[in-house]
C-alpha positions in Angstrom: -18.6 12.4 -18.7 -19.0 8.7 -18.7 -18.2 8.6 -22.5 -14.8 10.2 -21.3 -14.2 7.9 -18.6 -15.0 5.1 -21.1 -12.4 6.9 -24.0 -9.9 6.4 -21.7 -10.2 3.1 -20.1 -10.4 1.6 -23.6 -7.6 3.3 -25.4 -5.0 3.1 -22.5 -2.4 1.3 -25.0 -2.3 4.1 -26.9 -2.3 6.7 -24.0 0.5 4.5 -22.6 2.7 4.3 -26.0 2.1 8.6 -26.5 2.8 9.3 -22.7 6.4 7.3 -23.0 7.3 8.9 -26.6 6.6 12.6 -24.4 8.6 11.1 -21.9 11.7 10.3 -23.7 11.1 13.6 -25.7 10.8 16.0 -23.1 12.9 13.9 -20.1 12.2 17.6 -17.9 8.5 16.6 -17.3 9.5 13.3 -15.5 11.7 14.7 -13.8 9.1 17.1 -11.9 6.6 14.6 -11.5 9.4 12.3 -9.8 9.5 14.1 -6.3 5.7 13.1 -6.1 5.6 9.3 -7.5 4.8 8.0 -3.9 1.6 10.5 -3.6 0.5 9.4 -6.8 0.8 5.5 -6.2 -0.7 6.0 -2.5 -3.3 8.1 -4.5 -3.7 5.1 -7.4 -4.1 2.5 -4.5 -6.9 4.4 -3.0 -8.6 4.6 -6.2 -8.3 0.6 -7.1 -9.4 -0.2 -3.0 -12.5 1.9 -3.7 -13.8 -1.3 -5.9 -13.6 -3.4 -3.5 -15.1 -4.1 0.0 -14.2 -5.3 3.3 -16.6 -8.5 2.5 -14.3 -9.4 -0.3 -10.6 -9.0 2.0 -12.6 -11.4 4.1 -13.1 -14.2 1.2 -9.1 -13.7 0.1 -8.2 -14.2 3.5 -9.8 -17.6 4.1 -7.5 -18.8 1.2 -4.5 -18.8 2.6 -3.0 -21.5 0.1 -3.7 -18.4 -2.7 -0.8 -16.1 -0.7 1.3 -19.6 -0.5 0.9 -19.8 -4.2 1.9 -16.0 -5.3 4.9 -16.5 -2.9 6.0 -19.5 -4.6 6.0 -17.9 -7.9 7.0 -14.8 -7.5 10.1 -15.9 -5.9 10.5 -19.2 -7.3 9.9 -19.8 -10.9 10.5 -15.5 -12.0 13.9 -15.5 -10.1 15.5 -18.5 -12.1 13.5 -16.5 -14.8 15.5 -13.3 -14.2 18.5 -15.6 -13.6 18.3 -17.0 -16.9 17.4 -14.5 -19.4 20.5 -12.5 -17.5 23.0 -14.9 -18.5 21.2 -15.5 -22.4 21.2 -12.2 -22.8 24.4 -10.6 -20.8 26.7 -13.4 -20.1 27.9 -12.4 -17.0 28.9 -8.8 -15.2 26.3 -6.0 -13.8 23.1 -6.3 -16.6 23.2 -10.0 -16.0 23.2 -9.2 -12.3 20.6 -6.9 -12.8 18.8 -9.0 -14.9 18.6 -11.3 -11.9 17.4 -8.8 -9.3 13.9 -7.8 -11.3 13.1 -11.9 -11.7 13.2 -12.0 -7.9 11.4 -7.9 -7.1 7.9 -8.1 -5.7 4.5 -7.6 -7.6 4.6 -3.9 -8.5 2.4 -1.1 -7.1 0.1 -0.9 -9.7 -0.8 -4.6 -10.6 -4.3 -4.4 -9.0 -5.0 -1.4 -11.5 -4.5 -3.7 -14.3 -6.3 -6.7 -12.6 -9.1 -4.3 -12.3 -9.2 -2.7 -16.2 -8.8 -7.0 -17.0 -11.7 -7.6 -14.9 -9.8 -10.1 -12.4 -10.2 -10.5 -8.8 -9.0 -6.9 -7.5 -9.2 -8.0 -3.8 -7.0 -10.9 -4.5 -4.6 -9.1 -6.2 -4.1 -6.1 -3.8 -3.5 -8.7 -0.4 -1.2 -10.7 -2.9 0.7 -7.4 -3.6 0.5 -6.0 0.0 2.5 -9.6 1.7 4.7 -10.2 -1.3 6.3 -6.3 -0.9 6.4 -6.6 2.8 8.5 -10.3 2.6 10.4 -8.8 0.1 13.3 -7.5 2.3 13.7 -10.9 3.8 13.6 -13.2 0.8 14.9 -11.0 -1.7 18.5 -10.6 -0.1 18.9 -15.0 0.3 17.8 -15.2 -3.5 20.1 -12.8 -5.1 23.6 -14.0 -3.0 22.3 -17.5 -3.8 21.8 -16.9 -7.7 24.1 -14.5 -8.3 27.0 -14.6 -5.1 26.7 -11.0 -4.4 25.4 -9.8 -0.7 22.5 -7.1 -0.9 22.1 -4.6 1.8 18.4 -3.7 1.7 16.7 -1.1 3.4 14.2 -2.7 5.0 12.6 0.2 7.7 12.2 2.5 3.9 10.6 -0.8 2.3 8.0 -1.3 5.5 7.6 2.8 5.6 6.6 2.3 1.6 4.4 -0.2 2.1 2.3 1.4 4.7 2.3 4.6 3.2 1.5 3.7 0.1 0.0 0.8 0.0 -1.5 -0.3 3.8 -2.9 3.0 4.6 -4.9 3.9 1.4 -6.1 0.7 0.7 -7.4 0.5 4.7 -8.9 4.0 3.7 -10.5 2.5 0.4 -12.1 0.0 1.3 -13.7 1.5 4.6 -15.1 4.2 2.4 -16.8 1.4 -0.1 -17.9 -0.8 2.9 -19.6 2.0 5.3 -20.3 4.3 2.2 -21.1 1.7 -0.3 -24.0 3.2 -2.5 -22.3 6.4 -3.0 -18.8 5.0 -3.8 -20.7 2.4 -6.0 -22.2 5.3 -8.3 -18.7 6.1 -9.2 -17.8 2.2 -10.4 -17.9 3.3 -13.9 -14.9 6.2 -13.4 -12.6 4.4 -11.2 -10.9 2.5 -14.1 -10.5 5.6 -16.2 -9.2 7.6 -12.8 -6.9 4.9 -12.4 -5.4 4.6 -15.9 -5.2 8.6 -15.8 -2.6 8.1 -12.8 -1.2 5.3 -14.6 -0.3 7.6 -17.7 1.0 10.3 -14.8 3.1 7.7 -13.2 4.5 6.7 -16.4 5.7 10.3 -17.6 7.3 9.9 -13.8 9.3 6.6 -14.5 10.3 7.3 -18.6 11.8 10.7 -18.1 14.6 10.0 -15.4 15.1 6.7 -17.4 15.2 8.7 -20.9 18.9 9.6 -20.4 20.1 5.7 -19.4 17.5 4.6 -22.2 18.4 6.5 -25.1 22.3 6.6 -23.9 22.8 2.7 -24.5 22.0 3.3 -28.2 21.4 0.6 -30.4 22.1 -1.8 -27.5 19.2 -0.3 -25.8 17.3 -3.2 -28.1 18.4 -6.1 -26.4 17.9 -5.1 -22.9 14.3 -3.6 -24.0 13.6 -7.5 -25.4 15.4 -9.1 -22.5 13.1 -7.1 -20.4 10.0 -8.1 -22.5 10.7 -11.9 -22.0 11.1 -11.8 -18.8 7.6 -10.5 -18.4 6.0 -12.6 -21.3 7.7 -15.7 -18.5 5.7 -14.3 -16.2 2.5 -14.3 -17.4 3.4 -18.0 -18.7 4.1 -18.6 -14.8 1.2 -17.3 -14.1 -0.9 -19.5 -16.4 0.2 -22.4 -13.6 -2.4 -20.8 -11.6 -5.3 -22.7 -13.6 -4.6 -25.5 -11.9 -5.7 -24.2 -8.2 -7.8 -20.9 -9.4 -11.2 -21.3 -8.5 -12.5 -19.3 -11.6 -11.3 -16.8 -14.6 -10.6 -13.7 -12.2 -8.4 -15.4 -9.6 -6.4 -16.6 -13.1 -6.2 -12.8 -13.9 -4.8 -12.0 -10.7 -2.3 -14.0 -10.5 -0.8 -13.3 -14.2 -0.7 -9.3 -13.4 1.1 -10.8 -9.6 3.9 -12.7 -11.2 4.5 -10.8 -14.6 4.5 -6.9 -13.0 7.5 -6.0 -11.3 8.1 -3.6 -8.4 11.1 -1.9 -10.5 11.3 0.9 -8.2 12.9 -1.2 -5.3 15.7 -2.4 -7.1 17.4 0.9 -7.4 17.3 1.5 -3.5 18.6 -1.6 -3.3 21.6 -1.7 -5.4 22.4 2.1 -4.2 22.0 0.7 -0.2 24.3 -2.3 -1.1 27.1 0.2 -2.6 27.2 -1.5 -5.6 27.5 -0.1 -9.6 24.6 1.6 -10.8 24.4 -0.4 -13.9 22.8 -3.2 -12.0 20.1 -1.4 -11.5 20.0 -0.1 -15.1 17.5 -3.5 -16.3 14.9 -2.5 -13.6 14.6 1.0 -15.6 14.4 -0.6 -18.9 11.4 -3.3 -17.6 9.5 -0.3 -15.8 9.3 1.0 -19.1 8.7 -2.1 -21.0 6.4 -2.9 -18.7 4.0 -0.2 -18.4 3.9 -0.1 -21.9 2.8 -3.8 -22.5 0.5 -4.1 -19.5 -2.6 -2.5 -20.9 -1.7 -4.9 -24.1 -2.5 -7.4 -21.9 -5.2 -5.8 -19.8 -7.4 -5.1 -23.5 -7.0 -8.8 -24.5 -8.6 -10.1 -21.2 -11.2 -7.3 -20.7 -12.4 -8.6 -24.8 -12.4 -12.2 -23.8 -14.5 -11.5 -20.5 -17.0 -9.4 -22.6 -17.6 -12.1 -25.3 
């Protein structure tokens, strides 16, 4: 069993790359997983909290200048980010637009998942993901009529719904259950990585096959917003990198990479369909989901071999 576990931990890249081919091959699969992407991502939260204890939430919180930090840079730097690799890439119209809304999205759902395969600071990374989502309604509206002069209706009760549901509540559960049952929930350490990249894979399958359509449909120019996408996350983890100039050690620094690169793609489309405005804006976000679930266990594997050498 734990040679299982372990088989697919490590090989996660490749999972990832074979789950989005079946995804744009057979579209119909994602589609049926799609009505139940929020139980699976309440489901992956609960798996990454298990890690974790209440001891460790205690130690984030008495940094406050660490949440400071992630605020500053996921709205600061990544939204002139999105900004600009909108205009180099799409001049101006809904794509550049677009482009502009995932710079400025929150940290996504499953960025603690990748902290935790990486061997970062999952703690840190889940109460930087929990704050930035639930700001994210308030900031995100002043940064995208600033940057790009459009006004954004967003839905904030559905935003604060998602983030207790899916995020506050299982993570609570989590780590109660590895603080009062701590010896029995830390036999399992070694399967909680593989349990979480199996629900990673799912999740995947969930987001590629209602994209396949928009992906496949743009044709060859499919291959510029795929490598807009990509720099725009390759700026983030370069954002991130500022954070070795305040983290205390290597797994804080992994935290923060996986909080300003990953992308909460999901939000965008709510947002662009509450605010009445063309779907095409929302058409980057489902390009970097893809992107980006594809490239993050790249990332994950290098950083996991550096901490084991």
């Amino acid at each position: 069993m734990r040679g299982a576990f372990r088989l697919i931990e490590n090989n996660l890249l490749l999972l990832a790359v074979a789950t989005a081919a079946l995804g744009l091959a057979a579209p119909a699969i994602g589609f049926a997983l799609k009505a139940v992407i929020s139980p699976l991502l309440a489901l992956l939260m609960l798996v990454i909290s298990l890690t974790f204890d209440a001891k460790a939430v205690r130690i984030v919180l008495r940094k406050p200048d660490r949440q400071l930090w992630a605020l500053g840079l996921v709205y600061g730097p990544m939204s002139l980010a999105g900004w600009l690799t909108g205009r180099i890439f799409f001049g101006t119209g809904p794509l550049a637009a677009g482009q502009t809304l995932v710079g400025m999205l929150p940290t996504d759902v499953s960025a603690p998942l990748l902290v935790l395969l990486a061997r970062g600071n999952v703690a840190l990374a889940a109460v930087l993901n929990a704050v930035n989502t639930a700001l994210s309604p308030f900031i995100i509206p002043f940064l995208f009529l600033w940057l790009t002069g459009i006004e954004l209706t967003v839905p904030v009760g559905a935003v604060v719904l998602e983030l207790v549901l899916i995020v506050l509540v299982p993570t609570v559960v989590g780590v109660w259950l590895r603080t009062r049952f701590l010896e029995q929930v830390s036999r399992l350490d070694f399967a909680w990585p593989a349990l979480g990249s199996v629900l990673y894979l799912v999740l995947l399958l969930a987001v590629v096959g209602p994209n396949a359509a928009t992906v496949i449909g743009y044709g060859w120019y499919a291959v510029v917003i795929a490598v807009a996408a990509l720099t725009l996350i390759l700026i983030g983890y370069a954002v991130g990198m500022i954070s070795k100039f305040f983290a205390a050690d290597r797994e804080e620094l992994i935290a923060f990479l996986f909080t300003t690169s990953k992308k909460e793609f999901s939000i965008a489309a709510a947002f662009v369909a509450a605010s009445g405005l063309p779907s095409e804006i929302a058409v980057p976000a489902a390009f970097f989901a893809v992107i980006q679930m594809i490239t993050s266990p790249i990332a994950a594997k290098m950083l996991a071999s550096k901490w084991r050498q």
